[in-house]
Each structure stands twice: as structure tokens, then as C-alpha cells.
C-alpha positions as a Markdown table, in Angstrom:
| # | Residue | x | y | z |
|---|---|---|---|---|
| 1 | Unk | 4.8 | 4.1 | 17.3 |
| 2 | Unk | 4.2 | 5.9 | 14.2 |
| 3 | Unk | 3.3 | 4.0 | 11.0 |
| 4 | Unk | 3.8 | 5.5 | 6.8 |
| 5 | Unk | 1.4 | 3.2 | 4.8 |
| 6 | Unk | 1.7 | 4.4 | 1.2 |
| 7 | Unk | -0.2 | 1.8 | -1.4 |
| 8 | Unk | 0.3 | 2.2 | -4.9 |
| 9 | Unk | -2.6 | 1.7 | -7.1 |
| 10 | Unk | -4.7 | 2.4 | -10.3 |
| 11 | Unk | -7.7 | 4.1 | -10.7 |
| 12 | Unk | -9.5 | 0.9 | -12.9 |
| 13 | Unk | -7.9 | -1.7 | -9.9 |
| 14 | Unk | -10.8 | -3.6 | -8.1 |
| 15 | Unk | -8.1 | -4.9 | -5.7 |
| 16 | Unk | -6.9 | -1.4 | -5.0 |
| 17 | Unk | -10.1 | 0.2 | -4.3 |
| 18 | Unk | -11.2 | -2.8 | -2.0 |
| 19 | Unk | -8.0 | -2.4 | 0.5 |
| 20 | Unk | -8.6 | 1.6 | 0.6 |
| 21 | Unk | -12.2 | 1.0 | 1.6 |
| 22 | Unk | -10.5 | -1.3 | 4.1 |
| 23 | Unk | -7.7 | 0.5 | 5.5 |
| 24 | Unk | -10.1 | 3.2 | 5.6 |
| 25 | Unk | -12.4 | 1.1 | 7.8 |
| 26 | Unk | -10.0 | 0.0 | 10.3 |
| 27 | Unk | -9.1 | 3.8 | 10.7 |
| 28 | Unk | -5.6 | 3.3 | 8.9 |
| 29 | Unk | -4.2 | 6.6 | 7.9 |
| 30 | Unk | -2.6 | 5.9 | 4.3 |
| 31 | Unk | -1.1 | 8.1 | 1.1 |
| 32 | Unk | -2.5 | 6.6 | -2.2 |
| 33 | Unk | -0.2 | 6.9 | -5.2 |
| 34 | Unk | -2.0 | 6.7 | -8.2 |
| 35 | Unk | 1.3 | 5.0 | -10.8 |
| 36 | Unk | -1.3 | 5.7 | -14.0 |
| 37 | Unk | -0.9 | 9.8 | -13.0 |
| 38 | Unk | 2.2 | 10.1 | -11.4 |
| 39 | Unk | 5.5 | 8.7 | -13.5 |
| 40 | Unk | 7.3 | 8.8 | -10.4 |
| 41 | Unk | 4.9 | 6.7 | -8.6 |
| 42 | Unk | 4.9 | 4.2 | -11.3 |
| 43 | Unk | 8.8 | 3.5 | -10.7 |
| 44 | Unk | 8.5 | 3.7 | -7.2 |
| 45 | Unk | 5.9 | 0.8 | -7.2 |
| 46 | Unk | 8.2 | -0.7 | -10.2 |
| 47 | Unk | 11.4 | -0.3 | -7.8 |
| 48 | Unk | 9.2 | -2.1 | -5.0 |
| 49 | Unk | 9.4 | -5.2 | -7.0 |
| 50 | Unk | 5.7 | -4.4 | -8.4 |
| 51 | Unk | 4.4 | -6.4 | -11.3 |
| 52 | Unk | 0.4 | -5.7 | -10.4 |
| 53 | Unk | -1.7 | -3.3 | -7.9 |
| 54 | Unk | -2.2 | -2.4 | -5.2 |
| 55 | Unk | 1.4 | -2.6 | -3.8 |
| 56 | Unk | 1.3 | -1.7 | -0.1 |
| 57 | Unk | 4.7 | -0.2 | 1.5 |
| 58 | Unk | 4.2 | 0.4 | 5.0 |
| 59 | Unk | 7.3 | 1.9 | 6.7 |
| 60 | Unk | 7.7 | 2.0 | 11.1 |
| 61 | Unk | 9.5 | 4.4 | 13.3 |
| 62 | Unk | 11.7 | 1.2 | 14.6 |
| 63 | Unk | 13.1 | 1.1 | 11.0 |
| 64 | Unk | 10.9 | -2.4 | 10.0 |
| 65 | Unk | 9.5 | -2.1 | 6.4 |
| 66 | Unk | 7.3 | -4.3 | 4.6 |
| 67 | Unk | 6.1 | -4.2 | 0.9 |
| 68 | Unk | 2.8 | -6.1 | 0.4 |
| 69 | Unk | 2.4 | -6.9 | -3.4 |
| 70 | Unk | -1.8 | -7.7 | -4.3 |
| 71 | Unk | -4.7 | -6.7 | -1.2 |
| 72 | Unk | -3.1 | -9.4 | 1.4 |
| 73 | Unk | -5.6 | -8.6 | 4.3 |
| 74 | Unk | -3.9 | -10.9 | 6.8 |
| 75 | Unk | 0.2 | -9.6 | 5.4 |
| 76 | Unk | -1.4 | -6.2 | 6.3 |
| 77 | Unk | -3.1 | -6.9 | 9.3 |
| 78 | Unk | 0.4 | -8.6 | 10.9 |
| 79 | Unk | 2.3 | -5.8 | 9.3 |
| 80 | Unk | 0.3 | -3.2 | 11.2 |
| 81 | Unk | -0.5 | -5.4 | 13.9 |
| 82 | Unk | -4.0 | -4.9 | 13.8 |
């Protein structure tokens, strides 16, 4: 089953660059979406119910969708079901 994970982050977030390393280590394809260079990025995230970084949106074939506000290792992990 195919799996969008699109986080939405900020170049000066610690949390944010600590879940790319990760995602990146568990060989999770993802789409970063800087909201500090990209307006429309920053009201998706905002639209997403964002108030901080990262905010994770991950998005299944079978029509699930989660939204993963701060680096939630284990909401990821079930979410992906890694």
C-alpha cells in the first residue's frame, strides 16, 4: 500500500530535523515543507490544526489519514506501521 508522508517544519526546529534524520533512517520516503519559505506551506500546517513543528501528515491509499502534531516517534511508528 502506498504511503504520502509530508512533515511540515522549520529550518531552526530541533524537533523537525531529529524525525527527518529518523524517517530517513527507517527508509521512510517523505516531502519536507519548509512553512518559514513557502506561505502556502505555512497555512497548510496552520489548516492542519498546527500551533508548533514538525507537523507530520501522512496520507494511505485506503483513504486513512493521520496528522501528527510535535516528533511522536511511537504516533508515527503505528501510523506507518513500522
Amino acid at each position: 500500500m502506498a504511503t504520502t508522508v509530508i512533515i511540515y517544519t522549520q529550518t531552526t526546529c530541533g524537533p523537525c530535523q531529529e524525525e527527518k534524520m529518523w524517517l530517513t533512517s527507517q527508509q521512510v520516503a517523505f516531502e519536507d515543507r519548509d512553512i518559514r519559505k513557502n506561505d502556502t506551506y505555512f497555512q497548510e500546517a496552520i489548516n492542519l490544526g498546527a500551533s508548533m513543528t514538525p507537523v507530520t501528515h501522512i496520507k494511505k491509499d485506503n483513504g486513512e489519514e493521520y496528522v501528527i502534531h510535535g516528533f511522536d516517534k511511537e504516533e508515527i511508528k503505528k501510523a506507518l506501521s513500522l
